[in-house]
C-alpha angles and dihedrals in degrees: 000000000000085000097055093046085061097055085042086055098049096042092047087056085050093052087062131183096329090082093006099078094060097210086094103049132065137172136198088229115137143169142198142217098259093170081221090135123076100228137160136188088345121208117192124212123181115213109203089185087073102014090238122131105216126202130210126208145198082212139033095061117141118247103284094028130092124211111024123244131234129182127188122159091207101039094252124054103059144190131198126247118233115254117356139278099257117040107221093226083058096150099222089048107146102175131067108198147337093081108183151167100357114193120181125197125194118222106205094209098062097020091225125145116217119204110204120191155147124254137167123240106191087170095057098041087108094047096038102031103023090238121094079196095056100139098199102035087172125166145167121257128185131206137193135219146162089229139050088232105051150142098242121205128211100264077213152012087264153039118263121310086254126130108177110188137166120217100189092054110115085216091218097174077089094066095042125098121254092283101055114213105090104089117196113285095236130038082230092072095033086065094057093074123092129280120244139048140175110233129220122230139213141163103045120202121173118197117200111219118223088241098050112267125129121218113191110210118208144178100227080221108249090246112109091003106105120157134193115258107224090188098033093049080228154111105250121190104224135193110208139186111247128175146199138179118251122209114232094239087108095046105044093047099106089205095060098229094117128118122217110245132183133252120276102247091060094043108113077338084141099051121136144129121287125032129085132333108258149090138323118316113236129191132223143159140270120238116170129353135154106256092051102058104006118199120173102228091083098061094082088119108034090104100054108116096058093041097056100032101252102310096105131043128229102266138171119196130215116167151104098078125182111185119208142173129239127195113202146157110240118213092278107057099266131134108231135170133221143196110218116185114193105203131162129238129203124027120310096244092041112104088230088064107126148137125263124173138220135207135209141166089236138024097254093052144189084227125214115198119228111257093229102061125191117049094173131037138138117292113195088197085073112030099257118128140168084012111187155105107063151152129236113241120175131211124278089255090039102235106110126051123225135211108216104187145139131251137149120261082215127029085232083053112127102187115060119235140237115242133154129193153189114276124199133174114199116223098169091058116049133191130240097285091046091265125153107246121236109216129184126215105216126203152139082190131098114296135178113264111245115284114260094038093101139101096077121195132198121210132189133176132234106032092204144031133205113172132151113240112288096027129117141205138181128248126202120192134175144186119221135193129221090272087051102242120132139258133254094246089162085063111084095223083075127049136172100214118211124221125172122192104220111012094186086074099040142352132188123223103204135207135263092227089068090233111097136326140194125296108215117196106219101169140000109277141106115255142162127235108208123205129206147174127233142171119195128235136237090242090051133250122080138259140208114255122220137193116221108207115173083336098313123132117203119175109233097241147100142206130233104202112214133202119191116201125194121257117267 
């Protein structure tokens, strides 16, 4: 297909500003969440270089590979990448399991492509953690690549150079029996433990600031992080969102060999006497945590020792961030900027799992949770169920926000689900503190597709056929959107349909993969092959798409004319 997508590519540049601009042209196509793409906590790049939006999973990776690949040229009708981003034989693979939540960002100078994500180094628990015994030695590694789909490559032997580490924990793992998930009954005894801990770290988001800086956003895993309930009366093991400030050495290093590092002022920030053998101790931020801005919603597993007779902790979650700014007018005429940061709450198969979101003036906070948490959360009525953990991606043409995340089609569902979604965020309404609102339209029904993704365009080669009966010939098609890359035809929302005028002069077998077939010749005759796109419904059935330029409306197909001679 390579072939076809240059000639796409040459004729789009010819059709100029008249469909190129986008504002002018719009299309009934539509699609809907069909839960069809293993896909866990999914983060959304999109590369501008090829026009793709790709996709990277916890999940849906081949055999040899880590973090599974998805590629859709219009944000919602997806195919998966061969292989993985992260082959598992990497040779500077430090981790050996517990690969999770990859994001990759592009950085235009260099045109490198970096690959952050948590991993799990039971071999180095003593050096890193200071316990041989850690039971979640968990880091966060980055890769580098030249394409969005890989495969990436450790830029080193190790996770980044980043101790976190909290002096003023009473590290209380040290009192509790071998299972670990009885904490001790009072905070009296609690405090008797000893100060200090290294803590692990998952879920890694990095926000470029307009003026250059780098913050790196965290989860500080739940695992030896266990705080004392005021209201509970009770020891809770908590996940939180923690920051720090990187330096641009490793983005600015053209050869991509490069670390990240943090910022001066947090390196070995949290040394002292007492705690743990280990390395430096390095400071950081809280962001947001349960004690500081409660909010009910998040106490879904609090009770969870009882409940399940001793075989899971009481546990809050608080993890999967994405940071993002927002540009607005306040009631008063002003321009005024905020930090939003999107996070879930509760366990991932629990059906209050769900996403909240938190504002603040600057990126390292302080952070004040939305009042009407949560945004997102299962909703039998529609077959979405155990919703959380997602990116933000926004539209081609830029105007509309979307909400990339993963769910379960069932509440029995294992394997978590790929759905995107509309994203707003209400200036007109406020909330109490004078906020824009984030809401998300939620549905497994029939939505538009993002604006900028029309026109599209349907191409077939060749134009023309001339066989004698009995021959064959192949056919290849494509569909193409406004920035020219190609459609997912293997994926069922979309179809080309084939129609041939008179099949007892010709048929076309067509392909699984959705994009061509073979045109067979049965007897002499003169006939037409029509092409058409189509995108299927939630209800079921198809239906013809169509683009609307200056009122017009212009189906998006083509015609092969045929001509079958007799046999010499």
């Amino acid at each position: 297909m390579r072939w076809v997508l240059a000639v796409v590519l040459a004729e789009l540049l010819v059709l100029g500003a008249a469909t190129s601009a986008g504002a002018a042209t719009r299309t009934n196509a539509t699609y809907f969440n069909d839960a069809a793409l293993a896909a866990a906590d999914p983060y959304v790049l999109h590369d501008a270089r090829s026009g793709y939006y790709y996709a990277y999973s916890t999940d849906g990776a081949d055999d040899g590979y880590h973090f599974g690949i998805y590629r859709s040229a219009d944000l919602v009708t997806w195919e998966k990448v061969r292989g993985g981003a992260l082959r598992a034989d990497d040779p500077n693979q430090w981790a050996n399991d517990w690969f999770w939540a990859p994001e990759v960002y592009y950085n235009p100078a260099t045109r490198l492509y970096f690959l952050f994500y948590s991993g799990r180094s039971d071999a180095n628990a003593k050096r890193w953690f200071g316990f041989a015994d850690f039971e979640e030695p968990c880091k966060i590694g980055v890769a580098v690549s030249r394409s969005p789909e890989g495969p990436f490559r450790n830029i080193a032997p190790r996770p980044i150079d980043y101790n976190p580490y909290d002096p003023d924990y009473h590290d209380v793992n040290q009192l509790m029996g071998p299972d670990q998930r009885k904490p001790p009954a009072t905070l009296q005894e609690g405090e008797r433990a000893p100060l200090g801990v290294y803590i692990p770290t998952i879920d890694a988001d990095v926000y470029f600031e307009r003026d250059g800086r780098q913050y790196l956003y965290f989860s500080r895993n739940a695992y030896r992080n266990w705080v004392w309930d005021t209201d509970l009366g009770k020891y809770i093991e908590e996940s939180n969102i923690l920051a720090v400030e990187l330096t641009r050495d490793w983005w600015d290093d053209p050869r991509g060999r490069t670390m990240p590092s943090i910022a001066p002022r947090f390196a070995g920030a949290n040394a002292g006497p007492g705690g743990p053998d280990g390395p430096r101790r390095d400071g950081w931020v809280q962001v947001i945590d349960y004690s500081h801005d409660k909010q009910a919603w998040e106490n879904a597993h609090v009770n969870d020792y009882a409940a399940s007779g001793g075989e899971r902790k009481d546990r809050r979650w608080e993890e999967g961030s994405t940071t993002f700014k927002h540009t607005y007018l306040d009631a008063n005429g002003r321009r005024r900027s905020l930090y939003y940061l999107t996070y879930s709450a509760n366990n991932w198969e629990s059906p209050f799992y769900g996403v909240g979101y938190a504002v603040a003036e600057h990126p390292l906070g302080p952070w004040r949770k939305y009042g009407g948490n949560p945004i997102l959360s299962q909703n039998p009525q529609i077959g979405m169920y155990s919703t959380g953990h997602g990116s933000i991606a926004f539209s081609p043409d830029g105007t509309e926000m979307y909400y990339v995340h993963h769910g379960r089609p069932t509440p029995e569902a294992e394997q978590r689900r790929l759905y995107t979604e509309r994203m707003l965020i209400d200036d007109d309404h406020p909330d109490a503190a004078g906020h824009p609102v984030i809401r998300i339209d939620q549905a497994t029904s029939d939505r538009p597709v993002p604006s900028g993704v029309a026109p599209y365009a349907l191409w077939a080669r060749p134009q023309a056929i001339r066989l004698r009966r009995g021959q064959s010939r192949r056919i290849d098609w494509a569909v193409t959107s406004a920035a020219g890359t190609l459609l997912a035809l293997g994926n069922p929302l979309n179809r080309v349909r084939v129609t041939v005028a008179d099949p007892r002069v010709a048929r076309v077998e067509t392909r699984a993969s959705g994009d061509g077939g073979i045109l067979v010749a049965r007897h002499p005759g003169r006939t037409t092959v029509t092409l058409s796109y189509q995108r299927e419904l939630a209800a079921g059935g198809y239906f013809g798409v169509f683009n609307l330029a200056f009122g017009v409306r212009r189906p998006v197909a083509t015609r092969i004319a045929v001509r079958v001679v007799r046999r010499r």
